[in-house]
C-alpha angles and dihedrals in degrees: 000000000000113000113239089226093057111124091242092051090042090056100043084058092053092058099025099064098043079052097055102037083056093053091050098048096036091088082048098053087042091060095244094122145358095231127032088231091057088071113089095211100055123084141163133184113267090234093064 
């Protein structure tokens, strides 16, 4: 089991959820829609 306060894990979260956060307001700041979960190609996971 990986501890979630391990520096590696520590550092994927500081780049993952950035990440993440850009690709689901990047159809928003395009114009396609007015809400991330309005494109249809965009998804994450409801536990995010």
């Amino acid at each position: 089991m990986r501890d979630n306060f391990t520096p590696e894990y520590t550092r994927y979260q500081k780049y993952l959820v950035p990440a993440v956060n850009y690709l689901k307001q990047n159809p928003v700041a395009a114009g396609i829609c007015t809400h991330w979960m309005q494109h249809p190609f965009t998804w994450v996971r409801e536990d995010w």
